[in-house]
N, C-alpha and C positions, 0 to 999 in steps of 0.2 A: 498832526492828525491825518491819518490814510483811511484808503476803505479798500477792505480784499474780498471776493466774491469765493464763496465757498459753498457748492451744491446748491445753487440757482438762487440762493440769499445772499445779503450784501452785510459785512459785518466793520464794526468800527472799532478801528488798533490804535492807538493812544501812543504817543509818542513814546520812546524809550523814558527821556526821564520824568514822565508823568507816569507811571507804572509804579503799582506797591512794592516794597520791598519782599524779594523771595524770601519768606521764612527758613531756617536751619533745618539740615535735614534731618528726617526721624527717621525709627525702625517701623519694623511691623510692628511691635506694640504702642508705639506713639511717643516714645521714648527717644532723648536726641543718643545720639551715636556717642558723641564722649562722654559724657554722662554716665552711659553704659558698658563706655569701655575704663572709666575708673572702678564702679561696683566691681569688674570681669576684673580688673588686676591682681588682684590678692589670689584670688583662686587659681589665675596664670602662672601667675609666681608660683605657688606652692604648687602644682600642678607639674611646671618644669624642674622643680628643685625636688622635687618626691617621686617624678617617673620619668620625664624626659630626660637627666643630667645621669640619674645611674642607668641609664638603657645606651646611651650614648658610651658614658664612662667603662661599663660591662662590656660592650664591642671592643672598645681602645685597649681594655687588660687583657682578654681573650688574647691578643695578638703578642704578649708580650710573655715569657719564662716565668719559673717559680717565685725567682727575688724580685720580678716585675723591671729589673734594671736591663735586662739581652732583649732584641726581638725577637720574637718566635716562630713570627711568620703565621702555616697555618698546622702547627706540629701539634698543637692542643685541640682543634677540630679532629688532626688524624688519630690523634690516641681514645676518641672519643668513641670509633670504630674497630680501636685496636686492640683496649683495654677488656681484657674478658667480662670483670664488673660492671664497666660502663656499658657492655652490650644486654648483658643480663638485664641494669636497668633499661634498656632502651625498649629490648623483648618483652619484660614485663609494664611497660608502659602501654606497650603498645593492646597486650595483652586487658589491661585496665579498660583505655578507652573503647574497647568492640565491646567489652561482657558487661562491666558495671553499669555503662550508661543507657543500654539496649535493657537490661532487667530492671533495671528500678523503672524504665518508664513503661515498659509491658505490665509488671509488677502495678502502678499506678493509675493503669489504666483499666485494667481489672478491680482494683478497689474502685474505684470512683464508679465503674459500669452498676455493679453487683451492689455497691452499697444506695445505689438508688432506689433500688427492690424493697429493701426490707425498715424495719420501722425504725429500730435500733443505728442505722444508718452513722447519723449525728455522732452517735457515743463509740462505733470502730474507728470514725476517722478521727475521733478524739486520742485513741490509743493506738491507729500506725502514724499519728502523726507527732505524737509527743516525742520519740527517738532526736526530733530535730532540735529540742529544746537540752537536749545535752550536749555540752563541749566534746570534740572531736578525743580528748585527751582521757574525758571520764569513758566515753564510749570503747576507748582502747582498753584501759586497765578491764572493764567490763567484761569483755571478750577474749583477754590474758586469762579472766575468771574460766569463762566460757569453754576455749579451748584446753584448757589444764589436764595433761594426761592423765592425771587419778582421776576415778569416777566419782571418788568422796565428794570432789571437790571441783571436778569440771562437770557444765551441765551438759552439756554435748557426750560428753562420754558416758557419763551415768545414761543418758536416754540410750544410745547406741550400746551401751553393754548390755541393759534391762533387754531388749528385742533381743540383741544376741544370746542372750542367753535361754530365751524361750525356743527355742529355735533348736540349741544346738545343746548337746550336753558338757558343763564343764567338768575340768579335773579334779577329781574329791581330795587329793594326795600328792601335790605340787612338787613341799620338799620333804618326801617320805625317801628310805630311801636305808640298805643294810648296813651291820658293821663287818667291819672283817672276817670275824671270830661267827659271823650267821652262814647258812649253808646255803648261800647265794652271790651270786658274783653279775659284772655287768654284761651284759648282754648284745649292747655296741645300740646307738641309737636312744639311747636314754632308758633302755629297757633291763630288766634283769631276771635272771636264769638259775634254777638250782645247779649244783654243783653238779650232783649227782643225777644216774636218769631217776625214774622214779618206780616202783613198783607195786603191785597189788598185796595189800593187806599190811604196809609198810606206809604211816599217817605220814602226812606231806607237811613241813615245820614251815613256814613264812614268817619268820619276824622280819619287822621294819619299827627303824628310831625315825625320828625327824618330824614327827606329827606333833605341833601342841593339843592337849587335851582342849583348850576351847577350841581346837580347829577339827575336833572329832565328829561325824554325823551325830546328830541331836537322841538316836533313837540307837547308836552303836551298843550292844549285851555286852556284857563280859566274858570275855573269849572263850572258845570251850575247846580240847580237845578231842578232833575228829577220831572215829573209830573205824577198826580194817574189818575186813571181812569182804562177805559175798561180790568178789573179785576185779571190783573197783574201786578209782585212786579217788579216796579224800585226802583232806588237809586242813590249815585251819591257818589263815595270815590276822594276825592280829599286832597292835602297838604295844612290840618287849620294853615299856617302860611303866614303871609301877612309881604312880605318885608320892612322893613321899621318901622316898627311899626302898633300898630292899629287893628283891625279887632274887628271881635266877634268869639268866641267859640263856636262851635258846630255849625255854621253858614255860608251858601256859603257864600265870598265873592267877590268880583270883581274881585279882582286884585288875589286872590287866584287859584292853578292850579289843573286842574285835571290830577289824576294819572291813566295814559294811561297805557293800560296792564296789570293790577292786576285782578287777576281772585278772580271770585268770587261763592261760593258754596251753594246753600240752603239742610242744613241736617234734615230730621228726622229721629230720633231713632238712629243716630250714623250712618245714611246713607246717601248717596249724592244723592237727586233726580234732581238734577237740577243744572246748572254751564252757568256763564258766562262771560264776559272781557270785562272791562271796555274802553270807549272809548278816545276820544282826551281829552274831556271835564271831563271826570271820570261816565259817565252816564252811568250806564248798565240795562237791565231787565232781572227776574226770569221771567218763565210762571208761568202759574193759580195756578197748582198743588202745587206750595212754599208755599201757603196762611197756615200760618200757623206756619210753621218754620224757623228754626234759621238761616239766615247767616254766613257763615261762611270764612276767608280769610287762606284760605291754608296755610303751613309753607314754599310752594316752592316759596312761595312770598316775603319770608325774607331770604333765605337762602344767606348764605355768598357766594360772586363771585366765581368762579374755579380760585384758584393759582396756580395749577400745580401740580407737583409730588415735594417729601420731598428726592431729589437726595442726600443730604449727611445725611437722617438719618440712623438710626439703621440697618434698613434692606436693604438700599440698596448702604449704602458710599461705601464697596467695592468693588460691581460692577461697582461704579461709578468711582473710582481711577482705576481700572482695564482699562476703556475704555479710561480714559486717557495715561495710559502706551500704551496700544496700537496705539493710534492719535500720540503717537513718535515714536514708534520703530516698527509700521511698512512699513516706509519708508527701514528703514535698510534690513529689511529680503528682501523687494522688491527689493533694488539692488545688493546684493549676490546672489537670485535665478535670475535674469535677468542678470548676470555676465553667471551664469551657462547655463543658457539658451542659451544663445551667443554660446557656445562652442560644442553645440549637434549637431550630424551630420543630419542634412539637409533630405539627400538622402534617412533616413529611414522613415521620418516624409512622405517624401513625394512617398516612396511606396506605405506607407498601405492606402492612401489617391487614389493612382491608384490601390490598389486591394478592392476598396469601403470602405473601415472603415470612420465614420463618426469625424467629431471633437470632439465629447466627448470619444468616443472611441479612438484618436490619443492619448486626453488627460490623459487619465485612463489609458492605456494598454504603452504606451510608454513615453510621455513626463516624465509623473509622476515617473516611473522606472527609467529612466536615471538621473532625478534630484535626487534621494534618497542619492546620498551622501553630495550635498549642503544642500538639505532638514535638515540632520542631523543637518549638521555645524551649521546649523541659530537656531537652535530648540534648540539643546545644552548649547550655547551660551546665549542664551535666558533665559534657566534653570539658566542657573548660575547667568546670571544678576538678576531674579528675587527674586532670596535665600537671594537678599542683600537687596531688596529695602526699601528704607528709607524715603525717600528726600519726593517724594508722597504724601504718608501716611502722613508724621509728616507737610505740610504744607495743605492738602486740607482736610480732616478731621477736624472738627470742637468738640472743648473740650467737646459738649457733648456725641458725638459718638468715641471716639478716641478709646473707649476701644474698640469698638464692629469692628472699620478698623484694631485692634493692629496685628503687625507680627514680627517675631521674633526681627529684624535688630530696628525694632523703641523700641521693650521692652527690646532689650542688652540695649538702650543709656538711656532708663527712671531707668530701673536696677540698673545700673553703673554711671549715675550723674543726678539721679532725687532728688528727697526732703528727700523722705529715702533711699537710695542709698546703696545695697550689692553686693559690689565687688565679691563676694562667686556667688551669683547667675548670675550676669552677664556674670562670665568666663564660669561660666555652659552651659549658651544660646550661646555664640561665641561656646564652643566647639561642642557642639550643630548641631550650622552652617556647622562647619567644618567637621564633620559626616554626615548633609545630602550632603554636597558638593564633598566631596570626591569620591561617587559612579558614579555620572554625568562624576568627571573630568577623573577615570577610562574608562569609557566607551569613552571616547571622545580621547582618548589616544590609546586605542586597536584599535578604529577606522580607525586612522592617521598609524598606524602601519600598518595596512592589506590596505590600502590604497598605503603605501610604499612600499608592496612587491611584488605591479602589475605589 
């Protein structure tokens, strides 16, 4: 027994082996340490036998040849930059990460603002957010739908041909178009010219075949021939095909229709002096001044109908898979930032609003500021899902653009089990991944740290 003085009191220490026994030590839950590190085993295990052993193992083959039996060295990094494909994906990755992840959460943060406003609120984020309740793979065949270049049957092009066509006037007479034995010839540019020039009091003849009768105007007479006289050029272009059988060539007949619409040109010298449109019947007139020259039937008269826009070719499949990613995930960013939203105090939103700030102003100067640390979370997040996407790509992309939508995640799986298939370069591109991913999940980590220490 001893006594030690400690801050002007005198305190009594008990021999060593008169002392209780130290207890085992715990965690912070109160929990002993082995104990806790047998529960932690299984989950180690499979932990390093599910991510640590093939992250390890993917480095080790990266460095090795096709057959995996030569060293490689670091020849499958350099082809990674050398490979036209491989760069394309690397471009269009990169391409991914700035646009997908910056829209869907701008995209998100506008739903969540706006649908606080209104009553219905509940029931829009019920349907931008259901896109997430479908597999990546049904979302793709969807938008295969989607972008389909007939407008029957793609929606994207039906909507964009409907506008265009208000707009613009299309071709009434696509594949119209003379026979030999008609006294018309081609014109060079898709267009066609009488033989002859033309003269006053001398009816101007147009047949054209190639028109189906249901593809005739709804309100097209039956043709009539035009009459001469007081010393301007008519004519009369009509469809020289008589249902049924029968007729004569180069000849009105009866039961034959005139082609309503077709405009019609008189040129000299490679000039257009004169233009006019044919009526119900196909009947039109030049003035005086034509006396003399060629008719001529413009190429905007055959041109092929407006189909729309080519949504999964070359230049624009991955902005097109892009806007799909988006039509799903950003439901999600919208109800993360409308979580956070919930939680912002009230009281200051609604100072600067009694010291006049406007609502763009609430929204720029403070809403926006207090959201920056959700803001992150969804952006982040977002980064990282996009580093992988696959599913997408490899279903709405069509074989002959695949290369031109290719990104990394789709060229590891054609790498690694396509037709000529190099395990060497594949591990290259995963490790690849895992180097651009690493920095995101760094920052996303430092984040939650300084987060944790408010």
């Amino acid at each position: 027994m001893r006594e030690a003085a400690k801050g002007g009191t005198t305190a009594v220490v008990p021999p060593a082996d008169q002392r209780p026994p130290r207890r085992p030590a715990r965690s912070v839950t109160g929990t002993r340490k082995l104990v806790a590190a047998v529960f932690l085993l299984p989950a180690l295990v499979l932990l390093g036998a599910l991510v640590v052993y093939p992250i390890i193992y993917s480095v080790y083959r990266s460095f090795f040849d096709q057959a995996g039996t030569g060293f490689a060295g670091i020849d499958n990094y350099k082809a990674l930059f050398s490979d036209a494909t491989i760069r394309t994906a690397v471009k269009n990755n990169a391409v991914w990460v700035v646009l997908a992840p910056t829209v869907s959460t701008a995209l998100g943060l506008i739903f969540a603002v706006l649908t606080e406003r209104i009553r219905w609120g509940t029931a829009f984020k019920l349907i931008v957010f259901m896109p997430m309740a479908i597999s990546m793979l049904a979302a793709g065949i969807i938008f295969r739908l989607v972008y389909d270049q007939a407008p029957e049957r793609g929606v994207a092009n039906a909507v964009w041909v409907g506008v265009h066509d208000t707009f613009a006037e299309s071709s009434g007479f696509p594949k119209a178009h003379p026979l030999p034995a008609h006294p018309l010839k081609a014109g060079g540019g898709g267009s066609f010219v009488t033989k002859q020039p033309v003269r006053a009091g001398e009816p101007v003849l147009i047949p054209l075949v190639g028109v189906a009768p249901a593809k005739m105007p709804g309100d097209a007479a039956p043709a009539k021939a035009a009459g001469g006289g007081d010393g301007k050029i008519s004519g009369t272009a009509w469809l020289d095909f008589t249902k049924g059988g029968g007729g004569t060539p180069n000849v009105v007949d009866p039961k034959e229709l005139g082609l309503k619409g077709i405009k019609v040109e008189a040129v000299r010298d490679g000039k257009v002096i004169a233009s006019a449109t044919a009526g119900a019947d196909g009947t039109f007139t030049l003035p005086a001044s034509a006396d003399g020259a060629q008719v001529r039937l413009p190429a905007s008269n055959f041109a092929e109908p407006y189909n729309g826009v080519d949504w999964l070719g070359p230049s624009l499949v991955t902005p097109g898979i892009i806007g799909s990613y988006i039509w799903m995930w950003a439901g999600f960013a919208m109800v993360l930032i409308a979580a956070g939203l919930a939680g912002l105090p009230r009281e200051l939103l609604e100072a600067a609003r009694v010291d006049g700030a406007s609502e763009w102003q609430v929204f720029r100067r403070i809403t926006v500021p207090l959201l920056a640390p959700v803001l992150a979370v969804v952006l982040v997040t977002l980064m990282i899902n996009v580093l992988k996407i696959f599913d997408l790509v490899f279903i709405i992309a069509p074989g002959s653009s695949q290369d031109d939508a290719n990104v990394l995640a789709l060229q590891l799986y054609r790498s690694s089990f396509g037709t000529d298939a190099d395990l060497g370069i594949g591990s290259a591109i995963a490790v690849l991944l895992l180097l651009l991913v690493i920095p995101v999940m760094l920052f996303n980590i430092r984040r939650i740290r300084k987060e944790g220490r408010r």
